[in-house]
Biopython code that builds the backbone (N, CA, C, O; Angstrom):
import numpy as np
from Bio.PDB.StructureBuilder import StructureBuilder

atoms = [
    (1, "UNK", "N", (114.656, -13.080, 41.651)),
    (1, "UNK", "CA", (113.635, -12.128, 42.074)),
    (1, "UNK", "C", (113.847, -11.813, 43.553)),
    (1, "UNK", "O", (114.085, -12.639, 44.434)),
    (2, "UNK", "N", (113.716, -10.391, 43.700)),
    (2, "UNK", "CA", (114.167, -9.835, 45.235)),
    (2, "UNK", "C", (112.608, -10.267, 45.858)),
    (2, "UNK", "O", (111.741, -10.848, 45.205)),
    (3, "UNK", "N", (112.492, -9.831, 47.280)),
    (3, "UNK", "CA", (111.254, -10.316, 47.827)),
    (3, "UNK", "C", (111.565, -8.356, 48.931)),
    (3, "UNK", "O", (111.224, -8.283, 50.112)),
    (4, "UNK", "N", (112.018, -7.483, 48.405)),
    (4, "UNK", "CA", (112.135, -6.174, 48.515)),
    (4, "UNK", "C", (111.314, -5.782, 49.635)),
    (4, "UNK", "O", (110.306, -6.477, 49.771)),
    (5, "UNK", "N", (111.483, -4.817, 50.505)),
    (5, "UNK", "CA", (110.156, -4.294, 51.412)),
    (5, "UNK", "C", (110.105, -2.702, 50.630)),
    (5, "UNK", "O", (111.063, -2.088, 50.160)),
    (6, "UNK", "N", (108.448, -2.225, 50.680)),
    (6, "UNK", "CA", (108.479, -0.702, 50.084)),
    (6, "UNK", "C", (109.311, 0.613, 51.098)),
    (6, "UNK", "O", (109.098, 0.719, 52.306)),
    (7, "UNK", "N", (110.046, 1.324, 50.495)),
    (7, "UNK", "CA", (110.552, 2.298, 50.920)),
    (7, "UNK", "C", (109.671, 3.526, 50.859)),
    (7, "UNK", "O", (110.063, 4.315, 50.000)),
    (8, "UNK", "N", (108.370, 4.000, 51.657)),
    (8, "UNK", "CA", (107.816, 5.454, 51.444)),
    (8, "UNK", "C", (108.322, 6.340, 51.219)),
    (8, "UNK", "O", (109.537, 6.382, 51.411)),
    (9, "UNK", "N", (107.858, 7.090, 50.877)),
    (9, "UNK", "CA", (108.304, 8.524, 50.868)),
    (9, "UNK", "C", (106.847, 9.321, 50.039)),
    (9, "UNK", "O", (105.900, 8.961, 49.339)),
    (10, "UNK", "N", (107.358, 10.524, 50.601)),
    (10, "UNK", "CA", (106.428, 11.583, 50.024)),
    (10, "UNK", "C", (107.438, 12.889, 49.259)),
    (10, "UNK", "O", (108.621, 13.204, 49.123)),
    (11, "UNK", "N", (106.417, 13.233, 48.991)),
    (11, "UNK", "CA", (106.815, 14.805, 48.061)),
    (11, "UNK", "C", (107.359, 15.609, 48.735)),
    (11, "UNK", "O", (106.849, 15.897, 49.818)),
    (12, "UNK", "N", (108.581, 16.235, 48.311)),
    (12, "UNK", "CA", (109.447, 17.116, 49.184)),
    (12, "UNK", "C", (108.498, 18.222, 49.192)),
    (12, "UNK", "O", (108.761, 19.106, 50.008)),
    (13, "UNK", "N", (107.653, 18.351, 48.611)),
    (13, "UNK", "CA", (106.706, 19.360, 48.498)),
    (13, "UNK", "C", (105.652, 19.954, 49.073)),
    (13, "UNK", "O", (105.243, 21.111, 49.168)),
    (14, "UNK", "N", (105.153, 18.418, 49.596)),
    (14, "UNK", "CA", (104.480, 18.214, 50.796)),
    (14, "UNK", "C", (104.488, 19.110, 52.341)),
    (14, "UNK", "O", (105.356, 18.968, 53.202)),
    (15, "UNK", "N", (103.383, 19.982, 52.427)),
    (15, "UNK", "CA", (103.709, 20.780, 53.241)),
    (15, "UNK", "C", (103.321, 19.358, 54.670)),
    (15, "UNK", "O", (103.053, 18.187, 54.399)),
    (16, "UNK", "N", (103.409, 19.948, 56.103)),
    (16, "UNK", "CA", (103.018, 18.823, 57.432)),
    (16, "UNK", "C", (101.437, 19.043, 57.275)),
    (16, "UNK", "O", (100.867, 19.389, 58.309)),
    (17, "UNK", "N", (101.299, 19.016, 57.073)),
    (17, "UNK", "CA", (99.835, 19.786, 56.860)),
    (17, "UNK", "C", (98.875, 18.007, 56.956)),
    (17, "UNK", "O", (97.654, 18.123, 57.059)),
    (18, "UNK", "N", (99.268, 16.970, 56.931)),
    (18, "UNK", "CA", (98.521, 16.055, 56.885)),
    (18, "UNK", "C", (98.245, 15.483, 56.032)),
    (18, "UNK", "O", (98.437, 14.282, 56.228)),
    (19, "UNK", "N", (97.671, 15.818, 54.633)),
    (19, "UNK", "CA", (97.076, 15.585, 53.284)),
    (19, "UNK", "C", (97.503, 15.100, 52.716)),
    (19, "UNK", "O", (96.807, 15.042, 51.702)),
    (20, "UNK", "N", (98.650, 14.395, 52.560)),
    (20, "UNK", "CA", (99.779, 13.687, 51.939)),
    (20, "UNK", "C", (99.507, 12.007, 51.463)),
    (20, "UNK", "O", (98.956, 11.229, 52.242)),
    (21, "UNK", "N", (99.872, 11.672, 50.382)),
    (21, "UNK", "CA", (99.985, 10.682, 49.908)),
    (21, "UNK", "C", (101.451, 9.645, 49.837)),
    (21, "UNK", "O", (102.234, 10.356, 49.207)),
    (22, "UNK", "N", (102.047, 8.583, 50.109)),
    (22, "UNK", "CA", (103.596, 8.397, 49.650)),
    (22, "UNK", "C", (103.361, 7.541, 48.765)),
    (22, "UNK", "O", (102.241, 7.354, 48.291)),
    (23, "UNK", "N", (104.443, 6.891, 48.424)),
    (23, "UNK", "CA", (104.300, 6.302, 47.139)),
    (23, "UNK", "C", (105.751, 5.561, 47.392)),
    (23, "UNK", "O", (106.575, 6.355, 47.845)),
    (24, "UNK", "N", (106.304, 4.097, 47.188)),
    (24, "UNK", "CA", (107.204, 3.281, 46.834)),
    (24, "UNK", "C", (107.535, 2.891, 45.811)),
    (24, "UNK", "O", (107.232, 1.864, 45.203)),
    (25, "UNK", "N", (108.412, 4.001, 45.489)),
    (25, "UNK", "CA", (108.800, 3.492, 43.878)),
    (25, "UNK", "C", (110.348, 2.728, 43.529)),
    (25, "UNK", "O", (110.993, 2.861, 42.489)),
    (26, "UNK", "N", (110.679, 1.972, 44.629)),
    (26, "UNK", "CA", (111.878, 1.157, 44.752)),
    (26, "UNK", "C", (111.479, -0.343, 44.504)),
    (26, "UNK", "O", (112.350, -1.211, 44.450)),
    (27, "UNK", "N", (110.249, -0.606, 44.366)),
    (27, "UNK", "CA", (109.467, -1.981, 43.622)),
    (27, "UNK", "C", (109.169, -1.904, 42.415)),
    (27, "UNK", "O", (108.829, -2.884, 41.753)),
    (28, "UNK", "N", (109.236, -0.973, 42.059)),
    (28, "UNK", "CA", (108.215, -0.838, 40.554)),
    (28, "UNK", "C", (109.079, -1.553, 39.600)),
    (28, "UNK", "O", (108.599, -2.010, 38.563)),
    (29, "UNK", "N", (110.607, -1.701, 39.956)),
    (29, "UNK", "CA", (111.081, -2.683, 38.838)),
    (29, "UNK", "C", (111.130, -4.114, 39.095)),
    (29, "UNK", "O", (111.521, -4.841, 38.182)),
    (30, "UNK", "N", (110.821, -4.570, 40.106)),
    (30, "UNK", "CA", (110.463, -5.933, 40.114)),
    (30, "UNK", "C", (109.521, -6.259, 40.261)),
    (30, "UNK", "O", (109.397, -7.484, 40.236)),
    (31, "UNK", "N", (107.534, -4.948, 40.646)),
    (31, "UNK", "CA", (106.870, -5.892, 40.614)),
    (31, "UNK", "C", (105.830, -5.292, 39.489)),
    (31, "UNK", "O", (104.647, -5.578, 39.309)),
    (32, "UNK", "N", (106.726, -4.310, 38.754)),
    (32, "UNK", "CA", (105.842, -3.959, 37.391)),
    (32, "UNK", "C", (104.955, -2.743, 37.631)),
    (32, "UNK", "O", (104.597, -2.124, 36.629)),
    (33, "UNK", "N", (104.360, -2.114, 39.415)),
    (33, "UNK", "CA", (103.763, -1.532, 39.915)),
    (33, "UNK", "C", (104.494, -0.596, 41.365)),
    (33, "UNK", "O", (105.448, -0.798, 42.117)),
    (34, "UNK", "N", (103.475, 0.456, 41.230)),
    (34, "UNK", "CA", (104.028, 1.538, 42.297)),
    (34, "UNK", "C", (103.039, 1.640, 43.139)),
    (34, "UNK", "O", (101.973, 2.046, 42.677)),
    (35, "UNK", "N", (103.113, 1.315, 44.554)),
    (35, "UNK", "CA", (102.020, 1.126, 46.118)),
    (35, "UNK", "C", (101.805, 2.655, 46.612)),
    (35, "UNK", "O", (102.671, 3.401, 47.068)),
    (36, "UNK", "N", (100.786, 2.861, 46.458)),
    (36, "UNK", "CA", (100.525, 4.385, 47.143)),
    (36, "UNK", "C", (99.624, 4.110, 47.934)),
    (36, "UNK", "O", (98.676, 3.334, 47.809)),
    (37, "UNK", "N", (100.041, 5.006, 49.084)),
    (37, "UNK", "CA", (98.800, 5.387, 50.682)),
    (37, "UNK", "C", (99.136, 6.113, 51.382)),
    (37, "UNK", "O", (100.278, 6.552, 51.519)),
    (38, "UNK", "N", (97.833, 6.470, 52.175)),
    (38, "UNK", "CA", (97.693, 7.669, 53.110)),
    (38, "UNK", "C", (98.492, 8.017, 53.790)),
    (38, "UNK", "O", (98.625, 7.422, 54.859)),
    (39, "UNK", "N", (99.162, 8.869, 53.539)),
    (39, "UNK", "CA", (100.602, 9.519, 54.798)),
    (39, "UNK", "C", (99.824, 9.370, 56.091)),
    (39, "UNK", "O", (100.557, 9.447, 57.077)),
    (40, "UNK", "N", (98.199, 9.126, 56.428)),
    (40, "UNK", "CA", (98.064, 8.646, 57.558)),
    (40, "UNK", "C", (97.754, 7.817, 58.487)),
    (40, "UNK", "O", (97.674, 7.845, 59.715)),
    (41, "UNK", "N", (97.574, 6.964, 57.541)),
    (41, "UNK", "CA", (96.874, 5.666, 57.391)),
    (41, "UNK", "C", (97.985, 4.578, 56.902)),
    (41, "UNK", "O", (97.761, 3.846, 55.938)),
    (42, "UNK", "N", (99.066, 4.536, 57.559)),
    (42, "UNK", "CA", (100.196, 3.687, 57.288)),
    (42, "UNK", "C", (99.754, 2.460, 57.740)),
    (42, "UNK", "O", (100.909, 2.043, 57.824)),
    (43, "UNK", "N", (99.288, 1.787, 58.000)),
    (43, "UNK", "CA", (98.770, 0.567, 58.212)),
    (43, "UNK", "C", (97.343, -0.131, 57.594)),
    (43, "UNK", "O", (96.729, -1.196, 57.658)),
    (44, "UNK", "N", (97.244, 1.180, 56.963)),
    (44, "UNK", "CA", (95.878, 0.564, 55.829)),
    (44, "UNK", "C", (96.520, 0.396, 54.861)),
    (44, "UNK", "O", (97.717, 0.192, 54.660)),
    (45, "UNK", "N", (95.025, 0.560, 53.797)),
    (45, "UNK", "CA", (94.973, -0.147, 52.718)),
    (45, "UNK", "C", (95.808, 0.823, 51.485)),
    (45, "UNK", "O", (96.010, 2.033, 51.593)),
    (46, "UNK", "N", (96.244, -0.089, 50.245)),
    (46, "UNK", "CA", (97.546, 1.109, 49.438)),
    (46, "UNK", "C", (96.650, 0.203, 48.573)),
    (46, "UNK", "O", (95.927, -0.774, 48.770)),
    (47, "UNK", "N", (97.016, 0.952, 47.540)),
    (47, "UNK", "CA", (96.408, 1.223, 45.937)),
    (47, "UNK", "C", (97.389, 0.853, 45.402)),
    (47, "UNK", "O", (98.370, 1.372, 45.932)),
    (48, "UNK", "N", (97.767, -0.129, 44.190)),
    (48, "UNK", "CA", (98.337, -0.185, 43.809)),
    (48, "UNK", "C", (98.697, 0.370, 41.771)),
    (48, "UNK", "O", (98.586, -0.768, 41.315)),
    (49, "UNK", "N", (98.841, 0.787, 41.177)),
    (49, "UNK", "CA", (99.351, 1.281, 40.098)),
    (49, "UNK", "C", (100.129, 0.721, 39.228)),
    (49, "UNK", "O", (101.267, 0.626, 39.687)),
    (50, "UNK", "N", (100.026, 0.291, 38.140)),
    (50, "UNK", "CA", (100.588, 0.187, 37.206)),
    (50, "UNK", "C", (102.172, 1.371, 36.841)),
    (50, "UNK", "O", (102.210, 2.595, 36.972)),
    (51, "UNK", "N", (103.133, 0.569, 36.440)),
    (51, "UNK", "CA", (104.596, 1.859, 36.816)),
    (51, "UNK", "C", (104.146, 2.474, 35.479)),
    (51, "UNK", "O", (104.193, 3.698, 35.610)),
    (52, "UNK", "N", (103.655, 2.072, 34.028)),
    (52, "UNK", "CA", (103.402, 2.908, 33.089)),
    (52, "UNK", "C", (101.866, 3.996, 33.551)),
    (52, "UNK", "O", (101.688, 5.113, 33.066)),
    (53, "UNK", "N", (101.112, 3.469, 34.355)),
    (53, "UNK", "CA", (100.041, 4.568, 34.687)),
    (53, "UNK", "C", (100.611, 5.809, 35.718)),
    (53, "UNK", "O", (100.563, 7.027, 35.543)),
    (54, "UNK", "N", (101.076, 5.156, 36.667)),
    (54, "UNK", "CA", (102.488, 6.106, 37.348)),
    (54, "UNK", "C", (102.945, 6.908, 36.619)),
    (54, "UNK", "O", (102.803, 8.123, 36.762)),
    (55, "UNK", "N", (103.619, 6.312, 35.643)),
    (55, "UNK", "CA", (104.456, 7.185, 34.517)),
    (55, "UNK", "C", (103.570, 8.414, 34.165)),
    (55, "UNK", "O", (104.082, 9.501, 34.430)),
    (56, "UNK", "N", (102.529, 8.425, 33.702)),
    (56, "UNK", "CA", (101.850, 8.718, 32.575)),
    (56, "UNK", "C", (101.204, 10.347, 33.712)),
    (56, "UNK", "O", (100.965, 11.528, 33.461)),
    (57, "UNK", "N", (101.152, 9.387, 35.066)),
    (57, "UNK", "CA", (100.734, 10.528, 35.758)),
    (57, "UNK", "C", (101.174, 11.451, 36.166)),
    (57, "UNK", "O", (100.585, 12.483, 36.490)),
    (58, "UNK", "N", (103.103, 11.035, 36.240)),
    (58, "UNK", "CA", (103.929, 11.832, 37.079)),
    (58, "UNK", "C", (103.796, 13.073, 35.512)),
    (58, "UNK", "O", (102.974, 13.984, 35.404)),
    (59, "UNK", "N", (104.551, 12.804, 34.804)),
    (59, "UNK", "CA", (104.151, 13.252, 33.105)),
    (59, "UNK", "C", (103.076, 14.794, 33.290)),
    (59, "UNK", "O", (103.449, 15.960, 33.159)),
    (60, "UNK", "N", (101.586, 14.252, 33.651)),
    (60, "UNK", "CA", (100.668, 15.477, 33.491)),
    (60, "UNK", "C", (100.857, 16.218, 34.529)),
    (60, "UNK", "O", (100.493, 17.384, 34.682)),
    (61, "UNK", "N", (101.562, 15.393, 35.421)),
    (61, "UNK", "CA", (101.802, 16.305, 36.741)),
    (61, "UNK", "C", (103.039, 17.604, 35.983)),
    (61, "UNK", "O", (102.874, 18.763, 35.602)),
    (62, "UNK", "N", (103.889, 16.963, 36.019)),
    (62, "UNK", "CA", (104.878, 17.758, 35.446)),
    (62, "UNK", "C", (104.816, 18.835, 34.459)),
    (62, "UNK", "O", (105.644, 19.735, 34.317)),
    (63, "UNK", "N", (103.495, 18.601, 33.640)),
    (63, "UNK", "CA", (103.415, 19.198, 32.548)),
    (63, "UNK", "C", (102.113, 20.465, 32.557)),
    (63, "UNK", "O", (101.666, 21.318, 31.790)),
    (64, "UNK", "N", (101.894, 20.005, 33.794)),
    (64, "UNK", "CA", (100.588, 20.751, 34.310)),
    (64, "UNK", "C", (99.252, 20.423, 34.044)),
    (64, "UNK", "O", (98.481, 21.373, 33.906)),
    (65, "UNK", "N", (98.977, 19.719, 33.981)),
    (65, "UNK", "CA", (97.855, 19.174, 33.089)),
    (65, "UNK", "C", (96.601, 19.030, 34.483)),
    (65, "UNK", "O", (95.418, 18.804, 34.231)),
    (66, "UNK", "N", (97.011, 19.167, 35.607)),
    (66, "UNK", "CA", (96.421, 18.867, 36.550)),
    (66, "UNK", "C", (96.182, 20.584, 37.447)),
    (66, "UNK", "O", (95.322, 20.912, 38.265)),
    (67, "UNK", "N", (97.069, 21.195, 36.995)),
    (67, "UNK", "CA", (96.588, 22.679, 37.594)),
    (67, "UNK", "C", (95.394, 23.448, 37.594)),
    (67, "UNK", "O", (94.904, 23.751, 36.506)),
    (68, "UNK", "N", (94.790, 23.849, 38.773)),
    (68, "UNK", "CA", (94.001, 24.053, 38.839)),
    (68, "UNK", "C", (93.344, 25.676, 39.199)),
    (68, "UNK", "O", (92.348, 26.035, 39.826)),
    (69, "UNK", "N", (94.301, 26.332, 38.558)),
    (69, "UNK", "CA", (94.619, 27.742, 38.716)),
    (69, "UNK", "C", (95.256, 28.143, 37.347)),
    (69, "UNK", "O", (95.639, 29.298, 37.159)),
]
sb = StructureBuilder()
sb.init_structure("model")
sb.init_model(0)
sb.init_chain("A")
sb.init_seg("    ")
for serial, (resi, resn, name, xyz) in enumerate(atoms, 1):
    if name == "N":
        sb.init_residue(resn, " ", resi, " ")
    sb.init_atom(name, np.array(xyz, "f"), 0.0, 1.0, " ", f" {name:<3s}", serial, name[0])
structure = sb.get_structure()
């Protein structure tokens, strides 16, 4: 078992605009879960996720399920 540090990143999509979320998904295979937090608030608190709820979300994202237009 690695003892890994999270790699952030955000959405290439992501305008600078502030509002941003990142997400480390270079753990999710060793600790079962994906760490998300505030693109501004890098020293707070991260949420952590299940990699199949992740999954499930990137999914409606993709599929639109979340559009709001």
């Amino acid at each position: 078992m690695t003892n890994e540090s999270p790699r952030w990143y955000k959405s290439s999509y992501s305008s600078n605009g502030g509002d941003c979320v990142e997400v480390a998904t270079n753990v999710a295979t060793t600790t079962g879960a994906v760490p998300v937090r505030d693109s501004k608030q890098v020293g707070g608190p991260t949420l952590t996720v299940s990699t199949d709820a992740f999954s499930s979300f990137v999914d409606g994202v993709n599929a639109g399920r979340f559009d709001t237009v």
